[in-house]
C-alpha positions in Angstrom: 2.0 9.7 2.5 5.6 11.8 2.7 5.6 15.2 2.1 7.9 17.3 0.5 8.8 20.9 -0.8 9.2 21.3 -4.3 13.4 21.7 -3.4 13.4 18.9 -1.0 12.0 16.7 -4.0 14.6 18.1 -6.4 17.2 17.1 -4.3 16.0 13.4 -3.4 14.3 13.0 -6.8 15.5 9.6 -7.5 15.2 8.3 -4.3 11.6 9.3 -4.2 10.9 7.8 -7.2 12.9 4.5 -5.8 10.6 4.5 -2.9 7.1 5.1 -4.9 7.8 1.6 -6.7 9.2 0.1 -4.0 6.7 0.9 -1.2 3.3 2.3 -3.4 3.4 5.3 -0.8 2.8 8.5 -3.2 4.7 11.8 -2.4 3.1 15.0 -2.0 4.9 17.5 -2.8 3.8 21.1 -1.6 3.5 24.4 -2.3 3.1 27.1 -4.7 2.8 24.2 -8.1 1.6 20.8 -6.3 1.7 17.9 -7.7 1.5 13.9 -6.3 4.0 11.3 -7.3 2.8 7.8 -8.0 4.7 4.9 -9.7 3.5 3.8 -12.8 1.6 0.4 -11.7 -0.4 2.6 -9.4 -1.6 4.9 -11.7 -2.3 2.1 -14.2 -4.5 0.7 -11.6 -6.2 4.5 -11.2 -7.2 4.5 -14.3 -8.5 1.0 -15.0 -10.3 1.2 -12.0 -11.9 4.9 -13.2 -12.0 3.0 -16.6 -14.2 0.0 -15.1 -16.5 2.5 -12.9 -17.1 4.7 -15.6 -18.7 2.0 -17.5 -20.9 0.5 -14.6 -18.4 -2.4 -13.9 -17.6 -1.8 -10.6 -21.5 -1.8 -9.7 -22.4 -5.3 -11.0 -19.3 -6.7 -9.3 -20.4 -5.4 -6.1 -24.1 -6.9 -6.8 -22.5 -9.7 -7.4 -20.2 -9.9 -4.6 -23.2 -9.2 -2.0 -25.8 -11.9 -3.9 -22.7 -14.4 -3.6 -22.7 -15.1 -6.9 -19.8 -16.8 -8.9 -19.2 -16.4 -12.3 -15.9 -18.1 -14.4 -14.3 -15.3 -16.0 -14.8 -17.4 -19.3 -18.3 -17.3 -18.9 -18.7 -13.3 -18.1 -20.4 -11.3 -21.1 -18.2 -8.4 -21.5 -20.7 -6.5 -23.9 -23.4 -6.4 -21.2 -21.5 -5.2 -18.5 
């Protein structure tokens, strides 16, 4: 992860936010206000993946994962998850 200065990322602004989509590498920038920069894909998958733990998801994946078992996506009752 690069870190910056809040002036350092004024002055390359757009270039950070070329390389976030580019690479998927946030940017920290530090100091007094902090804050992380994170192209938009990445935080869509952030939240759909706090979305799917939140709601138990994640857990019956990973019991399914270690029992082996396979399950079509057409065949996967979304209700019960």
């Amino acid at each position: 992860m690069s870190i910056v200065n809040p002036s350092q990322a004024r002055e390359a602004f757009y270039q950070l936010l070329k390389d976030v989509n580019k690479t998927t590498e946030p940017v920290y920038i530090s100091g007094k206000n902090e804050a992380v920069m994170i192209s938009k894909k990445d935080w869509y998958a952030i939240q759909e993946t706090l979305y799917i733990q939140s709601y138990g998801v994640a857990g019956v994946i990973h019991q399914r994962e270690q029992a082996n078992e396979f399950v079509a996506v057409e065949d996967i009752d979304w209700d019960t998850l």
